[in-house]
N, C-alpha and C positions, 0 to 999 in steps of 0.2 A: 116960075121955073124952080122945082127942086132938085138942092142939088148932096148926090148921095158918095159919102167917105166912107171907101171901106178897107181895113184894115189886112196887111198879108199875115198868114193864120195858120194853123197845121196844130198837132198834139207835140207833147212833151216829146214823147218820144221821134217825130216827125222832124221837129226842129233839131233834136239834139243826133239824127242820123244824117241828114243834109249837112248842116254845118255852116250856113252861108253867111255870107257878110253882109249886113244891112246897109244901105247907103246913111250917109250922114243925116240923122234927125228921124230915119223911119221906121216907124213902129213895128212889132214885129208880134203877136199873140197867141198865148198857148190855149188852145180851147179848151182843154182838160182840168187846166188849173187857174186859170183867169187873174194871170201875170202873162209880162209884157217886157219885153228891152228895146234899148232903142239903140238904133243902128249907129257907129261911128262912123263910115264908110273905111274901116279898115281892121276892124275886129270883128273875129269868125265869133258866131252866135253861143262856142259854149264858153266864151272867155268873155263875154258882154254878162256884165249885174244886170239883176231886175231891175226895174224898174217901179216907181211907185213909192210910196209909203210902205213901211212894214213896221209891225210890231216885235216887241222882244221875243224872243225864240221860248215857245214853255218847256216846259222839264220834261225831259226824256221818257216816254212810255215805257210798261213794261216789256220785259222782255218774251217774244213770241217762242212756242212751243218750237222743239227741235225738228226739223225735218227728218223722212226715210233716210236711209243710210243707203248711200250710192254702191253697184256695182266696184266691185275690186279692180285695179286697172291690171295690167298686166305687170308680170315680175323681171324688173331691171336687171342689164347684162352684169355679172359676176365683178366687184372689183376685183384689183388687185391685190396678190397673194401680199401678209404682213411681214413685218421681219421676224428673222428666228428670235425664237423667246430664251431665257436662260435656260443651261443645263441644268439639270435637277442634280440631285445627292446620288451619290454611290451606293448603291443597292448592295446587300449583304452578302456576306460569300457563301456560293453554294457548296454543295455536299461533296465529299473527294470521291474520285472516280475510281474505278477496279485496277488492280495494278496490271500491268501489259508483262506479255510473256519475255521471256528471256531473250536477248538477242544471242546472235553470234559470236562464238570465241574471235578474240581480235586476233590481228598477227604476233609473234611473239619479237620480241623487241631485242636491242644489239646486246651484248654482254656488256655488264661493267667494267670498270677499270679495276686494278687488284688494290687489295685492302691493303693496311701496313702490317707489317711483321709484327706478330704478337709475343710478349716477355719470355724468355725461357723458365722453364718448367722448373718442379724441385728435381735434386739429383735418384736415382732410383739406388736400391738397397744394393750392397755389394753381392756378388754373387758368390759361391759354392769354388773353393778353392778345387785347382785341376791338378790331374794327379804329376807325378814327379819322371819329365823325361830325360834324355840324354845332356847332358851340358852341351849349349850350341858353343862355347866354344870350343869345345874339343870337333865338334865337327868342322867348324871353322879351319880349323886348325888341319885335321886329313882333308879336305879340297886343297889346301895346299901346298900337303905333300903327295898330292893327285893319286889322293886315295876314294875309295866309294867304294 
């Protein structure tokens, strides 16, 4: 009687979409790359190590040619406005303007109050002797002897 073990099996990517937990001790096989884990019966298959022998990791390849450049995606909603920036410098004085016409006479305003008395004058020149009339008091004199 022969008797046939066969292993649960799937691709890299296969294993690593399922996710499952292998029972304690069960082997689990990527057909792609012919590594292997073995099941704890409580760790999900991408947090389980390989299993096996491996050798030291070699030196990094180089680095592959850039891919096409993707589609623009669409343009993000506006932020928000920044804070006001500093005032700048005072800007030069412009040109003078035409001069505006003449307004209106105002109202004419109260009188003042009177100035002081100003110094008296020099004396003026004597004048022009007048001629020669009756002695007043001989007039004097006939009013009271109620003469006229």
């Amino acid at each position: 009687m022969t008797v046939q073990i066969q292993l649960r099996r799937g691709t890299a990517a296969q294993w690593t979409s399922a996710n499952p937990t292998l029972a304690q001790g069960e082997l689990g096989l990527e057909t792609d790359t012919g590594q292997f884990k073995v099941g704890t019966g409580s760790t999900a298959w991408t947090s389980l190590a390989y299993g096996g022998i491996q050798g030291v990791t070699g030196a990094t390849g180089a680095t592959g040619t850039n891919g096409t450049i993707g589609v623009n995606g669409q343009t993000g909603a506006t932020g928000a406005t920044g804070a006001t920036g500093l005032t700048g410098a005072t800007g030069a004085t412009g040109l003078t303007g035409l001069t505006g016409a003449t307004g209106a006479t105002g109202l004419t305003g109260a009188t003042g109050a009177t100035g002081l008395t100003g110094a008296t004058g020099l004396t003026g020149a004597t004048g022009a002797t007048g001629t020669n009339g009756s002695n007043a008091s001989e007039f004097i004199g006939s009013l009271m002897l109620g003469g006229m």
